[in-house]
C-alpha positions, -999 to +999 in steps of 0.1 A: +121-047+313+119-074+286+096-102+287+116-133+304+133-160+283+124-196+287+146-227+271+122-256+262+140-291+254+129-327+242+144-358+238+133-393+236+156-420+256+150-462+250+143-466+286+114-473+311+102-441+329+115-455+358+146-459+351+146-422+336+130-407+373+161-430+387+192-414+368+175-379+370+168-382+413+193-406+427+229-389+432+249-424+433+233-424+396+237-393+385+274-392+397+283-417+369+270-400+337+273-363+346+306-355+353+311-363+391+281-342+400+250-357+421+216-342+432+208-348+465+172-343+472+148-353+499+118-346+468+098-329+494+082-297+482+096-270+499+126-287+505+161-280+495+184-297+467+218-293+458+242-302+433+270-317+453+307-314+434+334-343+434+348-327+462+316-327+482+310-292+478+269-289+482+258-258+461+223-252+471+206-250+438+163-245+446+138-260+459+115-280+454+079-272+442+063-307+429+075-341+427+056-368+412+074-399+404+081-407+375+065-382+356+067-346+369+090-324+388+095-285+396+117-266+412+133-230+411+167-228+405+195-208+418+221-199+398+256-209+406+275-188+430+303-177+400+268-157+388+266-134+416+234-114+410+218-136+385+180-142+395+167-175+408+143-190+379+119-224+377+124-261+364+099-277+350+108-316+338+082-344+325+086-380+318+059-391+291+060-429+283+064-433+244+064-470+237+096-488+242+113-453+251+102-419+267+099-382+263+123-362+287+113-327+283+122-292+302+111-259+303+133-237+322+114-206+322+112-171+345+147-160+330+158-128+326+171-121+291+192-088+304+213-116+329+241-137+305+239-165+321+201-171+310+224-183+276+246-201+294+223-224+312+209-235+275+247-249+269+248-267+301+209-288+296+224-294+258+246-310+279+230-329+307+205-340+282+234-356+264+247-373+291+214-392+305+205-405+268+241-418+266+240-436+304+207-450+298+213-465+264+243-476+267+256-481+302+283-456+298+295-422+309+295-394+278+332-394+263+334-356+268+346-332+297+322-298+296+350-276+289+348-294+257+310-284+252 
């Protein structure tokens, strides 16, 4: 078998690290810049989150490992169900203060490079990333619907 795969993103956002743990934790937040979805999390480790769907559809998406507001979080991370036998893989954000702005980065690593959707998932954080920079700077949802992405 290959070695796994890991994305690694950065970006910096004019906001407090705060504010960043906020729109990444808090579902009512999230809701409003990323497309209808919201995470709904306890933070406990061992717990699980989902990604609950406009329709209230809870998809259970990991759990949790570490959670260390505002400046760390891990978690695995299941696959959606529409990738039946895709492995489960880890999530590994940090908030670093930068002035008047922060560093957002992920490393979303133990991915299997045989499995398609270990490309896919890139697409959708190019996304998400997208979307939190544009809420927090500017108030307002990304002009963009992901089949557009």
């Amino acid at each position: 078998m290959a070695a796994e795969i890991k994305h690694v993103f950065e970006i910096y956002i004019r906001t407090t690290p705060e504010k960043l743990w906020a729109a990444m934790t808090n579902g009512d937040m999230m809701e409003k810049y990323f497309f209808g979805q919201r995470l709904d999390t306890t933070g406990e480790p061992g717990s699980t989150y989902y990604f609950t769907d406009r329709d209230g559809n809870k998809n259970p998406s990991g759990e949790v490992v570490e959670f260390d507001p505002p400046r760390r979080m891990v978690s695995t991370f299941q696959p959606p169900k529409e990738a039946p036998g895709s492995k489960a893989s880890r999530l590994t954000w940090e908030i670093t203060p930068a002035g008047e702005s922060c560093k957002l980065s992920l490393v979303h690593d133990q991915l299997d490079p045989s499995d398609p959707m270990s490309q896919e998932f890139r697409n959708g954080w190019v996304l998400f990333f997208s979307a939190i920079k544009t809420y927090l700077e500017t108030g307002e949802a990304l002009k963009i619907t992901p089949s557009n992405a």
